[in-house]
C-alpha positions in Angstrom: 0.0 0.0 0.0 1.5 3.2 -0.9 0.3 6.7 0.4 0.3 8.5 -2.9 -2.2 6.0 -4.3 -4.3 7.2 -1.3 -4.1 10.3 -1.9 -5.1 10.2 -6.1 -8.2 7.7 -4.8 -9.4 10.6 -2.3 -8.7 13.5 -5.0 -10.4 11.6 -7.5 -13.8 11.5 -5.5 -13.1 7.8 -4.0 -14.0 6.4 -0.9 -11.3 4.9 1.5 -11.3 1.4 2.9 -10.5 0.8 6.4 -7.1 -0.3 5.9 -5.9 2.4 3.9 -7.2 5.0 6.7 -5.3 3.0 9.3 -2.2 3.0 7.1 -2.2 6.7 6.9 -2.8 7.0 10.3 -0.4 4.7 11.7 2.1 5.4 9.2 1.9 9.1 10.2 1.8 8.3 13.8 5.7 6.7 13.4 6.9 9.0 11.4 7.1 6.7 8.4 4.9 9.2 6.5 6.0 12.6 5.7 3.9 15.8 6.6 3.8 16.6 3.0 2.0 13.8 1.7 -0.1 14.1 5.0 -1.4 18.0 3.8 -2.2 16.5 0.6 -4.3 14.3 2.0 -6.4 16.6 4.4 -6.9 19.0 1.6 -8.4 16.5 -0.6 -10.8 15.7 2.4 -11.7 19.0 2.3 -12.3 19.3 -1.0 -14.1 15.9 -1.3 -15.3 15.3 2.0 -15.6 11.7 3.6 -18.8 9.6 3.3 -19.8 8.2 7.5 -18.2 4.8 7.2 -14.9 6.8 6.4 -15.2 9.2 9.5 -16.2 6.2 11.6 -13.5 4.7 10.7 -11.3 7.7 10.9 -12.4 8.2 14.4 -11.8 4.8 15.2 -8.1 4.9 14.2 -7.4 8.0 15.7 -8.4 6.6 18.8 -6.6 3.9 19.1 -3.3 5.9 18.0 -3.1 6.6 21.7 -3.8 5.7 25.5 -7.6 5.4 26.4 -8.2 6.6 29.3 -10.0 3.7 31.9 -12.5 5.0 34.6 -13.7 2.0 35.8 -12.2 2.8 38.8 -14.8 6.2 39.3 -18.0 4.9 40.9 -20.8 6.2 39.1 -21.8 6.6 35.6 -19.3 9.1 34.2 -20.2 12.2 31.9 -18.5 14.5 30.4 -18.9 17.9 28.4 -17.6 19.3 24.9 -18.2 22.9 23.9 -16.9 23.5 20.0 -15.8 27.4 21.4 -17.3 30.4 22.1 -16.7 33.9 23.6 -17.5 34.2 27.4 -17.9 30.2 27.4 -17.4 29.7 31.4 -20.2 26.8 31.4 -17.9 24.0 32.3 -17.2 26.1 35.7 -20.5 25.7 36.3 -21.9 23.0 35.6 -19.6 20.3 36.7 -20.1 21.6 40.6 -24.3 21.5 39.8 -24.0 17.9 38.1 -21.6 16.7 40.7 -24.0 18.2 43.6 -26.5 16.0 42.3 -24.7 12.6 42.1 -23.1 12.2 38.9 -19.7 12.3 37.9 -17.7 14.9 35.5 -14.3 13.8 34.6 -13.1 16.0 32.1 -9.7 16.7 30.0 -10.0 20.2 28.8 -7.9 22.4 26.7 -6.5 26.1 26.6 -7.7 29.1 24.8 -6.6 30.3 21.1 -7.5 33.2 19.4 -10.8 34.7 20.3 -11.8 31.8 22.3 -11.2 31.2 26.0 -10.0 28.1 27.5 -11.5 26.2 30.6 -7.7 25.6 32.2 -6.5 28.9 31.6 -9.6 30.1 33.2 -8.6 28.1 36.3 -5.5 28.9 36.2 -6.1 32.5 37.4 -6.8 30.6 40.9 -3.5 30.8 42.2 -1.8 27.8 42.9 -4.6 25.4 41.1 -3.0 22.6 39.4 -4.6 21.4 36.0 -1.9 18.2 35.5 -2.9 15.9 38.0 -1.5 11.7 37.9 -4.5 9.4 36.9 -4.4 8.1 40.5 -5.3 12.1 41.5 -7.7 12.6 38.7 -9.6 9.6 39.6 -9.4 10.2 43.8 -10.6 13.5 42.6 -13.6 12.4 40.7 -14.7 9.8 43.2 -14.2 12.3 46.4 -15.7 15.4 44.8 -17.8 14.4 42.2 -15.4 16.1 39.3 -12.0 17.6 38.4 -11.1 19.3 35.5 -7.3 18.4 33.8 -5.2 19.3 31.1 -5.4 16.5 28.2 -3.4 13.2 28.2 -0.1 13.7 25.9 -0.7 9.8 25.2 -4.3 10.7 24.7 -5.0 10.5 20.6 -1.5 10.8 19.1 -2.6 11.3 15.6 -4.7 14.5 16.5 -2.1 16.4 18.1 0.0 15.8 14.9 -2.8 16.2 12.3 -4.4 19.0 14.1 -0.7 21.4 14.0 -0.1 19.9 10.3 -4.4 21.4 9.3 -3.9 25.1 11.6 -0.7 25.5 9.1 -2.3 23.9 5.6 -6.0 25.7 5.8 -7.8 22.4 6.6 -9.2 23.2 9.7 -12.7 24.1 8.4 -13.3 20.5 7.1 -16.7 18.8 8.9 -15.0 15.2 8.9 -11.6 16.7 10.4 -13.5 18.4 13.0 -15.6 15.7 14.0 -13.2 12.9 13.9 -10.8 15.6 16.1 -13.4 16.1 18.3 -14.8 12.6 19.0 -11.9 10.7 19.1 -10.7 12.5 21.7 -14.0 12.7 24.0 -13.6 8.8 23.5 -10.5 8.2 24.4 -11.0 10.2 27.9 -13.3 7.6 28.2 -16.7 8.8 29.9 -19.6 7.0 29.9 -21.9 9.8 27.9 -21.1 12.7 26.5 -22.6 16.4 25.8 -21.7 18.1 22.9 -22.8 22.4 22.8 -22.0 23.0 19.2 -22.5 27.2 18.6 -23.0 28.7 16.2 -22.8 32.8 15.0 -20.9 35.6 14.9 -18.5 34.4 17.6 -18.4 30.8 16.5 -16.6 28.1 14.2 -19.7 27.6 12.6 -20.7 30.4 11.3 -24.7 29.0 11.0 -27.5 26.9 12.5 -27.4 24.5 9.3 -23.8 24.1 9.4 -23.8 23.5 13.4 -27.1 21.3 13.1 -24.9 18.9 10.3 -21.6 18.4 12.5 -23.6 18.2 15.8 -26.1 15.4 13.9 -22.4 13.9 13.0 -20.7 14.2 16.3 -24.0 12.1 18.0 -24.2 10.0 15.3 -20.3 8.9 15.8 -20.8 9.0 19.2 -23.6 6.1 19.4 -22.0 4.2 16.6 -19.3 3.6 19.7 -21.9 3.1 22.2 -21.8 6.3 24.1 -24.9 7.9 25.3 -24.1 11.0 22.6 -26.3 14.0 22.7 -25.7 17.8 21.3 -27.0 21.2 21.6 -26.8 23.7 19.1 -26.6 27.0 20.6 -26.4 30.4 19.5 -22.8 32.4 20.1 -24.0 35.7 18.3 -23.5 37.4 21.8 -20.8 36.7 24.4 -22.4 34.3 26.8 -22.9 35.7 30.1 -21.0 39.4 30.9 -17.9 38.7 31.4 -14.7 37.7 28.6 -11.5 36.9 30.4 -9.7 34.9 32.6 -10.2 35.7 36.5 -13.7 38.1 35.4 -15.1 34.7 33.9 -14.3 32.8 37.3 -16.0 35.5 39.4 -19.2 35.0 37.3 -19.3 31.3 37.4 -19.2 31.5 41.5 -21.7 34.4 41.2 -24.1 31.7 39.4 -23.5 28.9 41.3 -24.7 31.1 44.3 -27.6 31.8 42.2 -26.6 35.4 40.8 -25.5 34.9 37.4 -26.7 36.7 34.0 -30.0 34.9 32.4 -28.3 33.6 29.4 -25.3 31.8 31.3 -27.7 30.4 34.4 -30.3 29.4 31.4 -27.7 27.2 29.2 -26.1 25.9 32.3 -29.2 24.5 34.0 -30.4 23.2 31.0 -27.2 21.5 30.2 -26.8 20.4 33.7 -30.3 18.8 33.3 -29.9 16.6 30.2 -26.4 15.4 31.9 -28.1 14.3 34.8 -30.8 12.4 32.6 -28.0 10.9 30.9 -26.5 9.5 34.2 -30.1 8.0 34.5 -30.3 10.3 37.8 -33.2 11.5 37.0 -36.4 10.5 35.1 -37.9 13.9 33.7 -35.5 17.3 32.9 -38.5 18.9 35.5 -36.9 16.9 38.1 -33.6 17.2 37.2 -33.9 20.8 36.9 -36.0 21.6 40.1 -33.2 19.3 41.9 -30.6 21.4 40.2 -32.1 25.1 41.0 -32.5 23.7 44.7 -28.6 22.8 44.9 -28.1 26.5 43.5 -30.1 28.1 46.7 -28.7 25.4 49.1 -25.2 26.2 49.1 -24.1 22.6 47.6 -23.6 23.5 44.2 -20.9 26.3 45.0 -20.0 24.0 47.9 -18.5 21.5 45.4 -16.7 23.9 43.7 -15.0 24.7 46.3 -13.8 21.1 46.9 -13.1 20.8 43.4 -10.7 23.7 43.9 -9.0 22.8 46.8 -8.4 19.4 45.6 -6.9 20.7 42.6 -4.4 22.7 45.2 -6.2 25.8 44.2 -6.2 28.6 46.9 -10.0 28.5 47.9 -10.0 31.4 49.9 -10.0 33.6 46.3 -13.4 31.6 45.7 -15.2 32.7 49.2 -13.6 36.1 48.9 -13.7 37.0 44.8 -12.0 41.0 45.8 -9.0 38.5 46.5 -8.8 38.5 42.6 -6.2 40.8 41.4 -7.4 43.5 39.2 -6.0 44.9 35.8 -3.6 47.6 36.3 -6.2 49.6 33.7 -9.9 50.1 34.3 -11.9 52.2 31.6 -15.8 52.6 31.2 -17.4 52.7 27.7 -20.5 54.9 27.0 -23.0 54.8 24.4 -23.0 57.7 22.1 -26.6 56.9 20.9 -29.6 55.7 22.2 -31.8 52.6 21.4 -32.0 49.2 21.8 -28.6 47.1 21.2 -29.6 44.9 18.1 -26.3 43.2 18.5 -23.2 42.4 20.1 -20.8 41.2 17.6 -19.0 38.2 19.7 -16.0 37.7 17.8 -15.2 41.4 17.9 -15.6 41.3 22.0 -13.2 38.5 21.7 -10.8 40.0 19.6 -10.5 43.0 21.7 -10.2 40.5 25.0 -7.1 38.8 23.5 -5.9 42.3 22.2 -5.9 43.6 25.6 -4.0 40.8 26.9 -7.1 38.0 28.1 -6.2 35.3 25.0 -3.6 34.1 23.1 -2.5 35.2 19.3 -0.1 31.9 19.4 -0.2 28.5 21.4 2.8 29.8 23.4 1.8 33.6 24.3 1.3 34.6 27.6 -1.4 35.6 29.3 -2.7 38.1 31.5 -5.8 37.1 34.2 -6.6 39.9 35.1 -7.6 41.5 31.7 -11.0 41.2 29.6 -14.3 43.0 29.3 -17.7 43.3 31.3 -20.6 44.3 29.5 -23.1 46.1 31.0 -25.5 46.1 28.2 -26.9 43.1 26.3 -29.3 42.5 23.0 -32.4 43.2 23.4 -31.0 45.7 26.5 -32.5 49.6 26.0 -29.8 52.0 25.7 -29.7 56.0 26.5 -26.9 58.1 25.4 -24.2 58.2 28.0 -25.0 54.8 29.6 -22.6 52.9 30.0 -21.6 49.9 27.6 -19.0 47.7 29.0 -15.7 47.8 31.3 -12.4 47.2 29.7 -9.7 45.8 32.2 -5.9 45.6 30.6 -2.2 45.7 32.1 -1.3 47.8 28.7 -0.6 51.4 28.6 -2.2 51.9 25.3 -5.8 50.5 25.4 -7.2 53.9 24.4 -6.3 53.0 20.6 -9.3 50.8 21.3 -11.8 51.6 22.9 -13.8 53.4 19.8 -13.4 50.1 18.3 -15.4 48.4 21.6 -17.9 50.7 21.5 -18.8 49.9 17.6 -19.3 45.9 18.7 -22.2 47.2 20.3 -24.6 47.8 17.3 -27.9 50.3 18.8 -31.0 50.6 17.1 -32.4 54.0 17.2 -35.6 52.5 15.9 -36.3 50.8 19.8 -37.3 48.0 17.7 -37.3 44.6 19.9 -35.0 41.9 19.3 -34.4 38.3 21.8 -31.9 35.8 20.7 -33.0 32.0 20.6 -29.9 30.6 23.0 -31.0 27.1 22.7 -31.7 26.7 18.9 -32.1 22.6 19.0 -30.9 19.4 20.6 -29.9 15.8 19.2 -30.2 12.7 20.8 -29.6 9.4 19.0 -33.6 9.6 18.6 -33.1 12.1 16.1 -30.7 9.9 13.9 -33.2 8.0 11.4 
């Protein structure tokens, strides 16, 4: 078997047998195929695409090109969480301590920010001292005594992702359906949860730019998903708006503790509780999502839902004291208030502008190895559908750079106002899939 004939049988329109996937991939995986030949091969995928048996079998080998992760030492049924990006995305903060407080178990490998998405460890990072690379013998004490922990992702974990996944940021291949999916689900696999919930976005501030392009990857992602006998389900949800208020680091970890004590902005608390819920139905917990909700909303009032996070912290070393005192937080050398210059009713808030600016004023990363700053990111004040008066204020910047000024014209304009007062409500939950939905 040669890799070039693979290659001309995928640019030609053909489909490849199991065996010549697992070449490529294994060949890749031991360096006995070259990164060259590799590119071609993506590209053609992406020009060509891959019928299901190929991604299924794509995801299979990618899978077993690594370690996979046994939890069979967790009591419990195991579930875990996948969110394709977003701006403002904090969910994960929040909803493993309201699963957890109701009896299942979250053990999830995350990853860090790029770009004008924020990452879940480098989120928890800007606890002092909190420690995303725990031992499997941690991670799983972790799990068992808390009811979740949050780590950074198994280098043994899915070899021939991390190489594939560099190889398509560098050869314009990322935007390929099959890639994604096959990325995405073999590694949700190989950490090795018993079901899994996907939140595909879509919008402004998202990979998928629309509903029908989120609804076809999400309907893939669940359909690979039960093919390997995971209870698979996905939301599609709408990132036309940062979720919640705040974008960046520390600002996003004070608003998940504000909404596990039961003060958070109606969009976060809304997708979190309803995510919470299905998880909990997936665990077999709970019969009805009215029962797993009410449960839910009653660990929020109680105390036990912010309770666990807590634990989780403080298991992870993290200094808990920042999370029962949030002024511990450092804040931004540079605080500066945003007005409206007109008034209305904001029509929209473009997300990936909001994110932009975060990472420009030091909250993301440009490259993997940039540093960041925790302190730094935005609050907004006003949301769509939100009526607006001339003067009122917008949003917060928060930066350790001198020159933000250059800016914050540019902030303001992500807030588009509608002088009409015309009213306007996103859809946040725009569908769900369950294996149901498949035929």
């Amino acid at each position: 078997m040669r890799m070039v004939d693979i290659i001309m049988k995928k640019r030609d329109g053909g489909s490849l047998t199991k065996e010549e996937i697992n070449f490529f991939i294994n060949g890749y995986c031991k360096n006995e195929i070259p990164d060259y030949q590799v590119s071609a091969l993506l590209m053609a995928i992406k020009f060509v695409g891959m019928s299901r048996i190929e991604i299924f079998d794509l995801t299979e080998a990618m899978l077993h090109s690594g370690e996979i992760v046994d939890l069979s030492s967790i009591n419990g049924v195991k579930v875990d969480k996948h969110s394709t990006g977003g701006v403002g995305d904090k969910t994960s903060l929040v909803i493993g301590p309201l699963v957890a407080s109701c009896g299942a178990k979250l053990a999830k490998m995350s990853g860090r920010g790029l770009g004008h998405t924020g990452g879940t460890l480098d989120k928890l990072e800007s606890i002092p001292n909190f420690k995303i690379a725990l031992s499997d013998e941690e991670f799983f004490s972790a799990v068992n005594e808390v009811g979740m922990a949050i780590i950074s992702q198994n280098n043994n974990l899915v070899l021939a992702d991390k190489k594939m996944y560099a190889l398509r940021d560098v050869t314009a291949t990322v935007d390929s359906i099959p890639l994604i999916a096959s990325s995405i689900m073999s590694k949700k696999l190989a950490s090795g949860s018993d079901a899994i919930l996907l939140d595909v976005k879509y919008g402004e501030g998202a990979f998928m730019k629309t509903k029908k392009d989120a609804y076809e990857l999400a309907k893939l992602l669940v359909e690979i998903g039960t093919r390997f006998n995971k209870d698979t389900r996905a939301e599609i949800t709408n990132m036309n708006e940062p979720l919640g208020m705040a974008v960046g680091n520390s600002l996003e970890v004070i608003e998940a503790i504000n909404t596990l004590k039961g003060h958070g902005p109606k969009d976060l608390t809304e997708i979190c509780l309803h995510s919470a819920s299905t998880m909990l139905l997936q665990a077999k917990l709970f019969k009805t999502r009215e029962e797993a909700l009410q449960k839910l909303q009653e660990n929020i009032t109680n105390g036990k839902a912010f309770e666990v996070f807590c634990k989780f912290v403080e298991k992870q070393h993290g200094d808990v004291s920042y999370i029962k005192d949030i002024s511990l937080f450092p804040q931004a050398k540079h605080t500066y208030q945003v007005h409206a210059t007109t008034s209305g009713t904001v029509k929209q808030v473009k997300a990936l502008e909001i994110g932009t600016i975060s990472m420009i004023l030091g909250a993301g990363r440009k490259e993997k190895d940039d540093a960041i700053d925790m302190a730094s990111g935005i609050v907004l004040n006003k949301k769509v559908g939100d009526k607006v008066v001339s003067g009122e204020l917008l949003c917060t910047l928060y930066t350790e750079h001198d020159d933000y000024m250059d800016i914050v014209d540019r902030l303001r304009d992500a807030f588009v106002i509608d002088p009409t007062n015309k009213k306007v409500k996103l859809q946040l939950i725009a569908a769900e899939i369950s294996k149901d939905d498949l035929n």
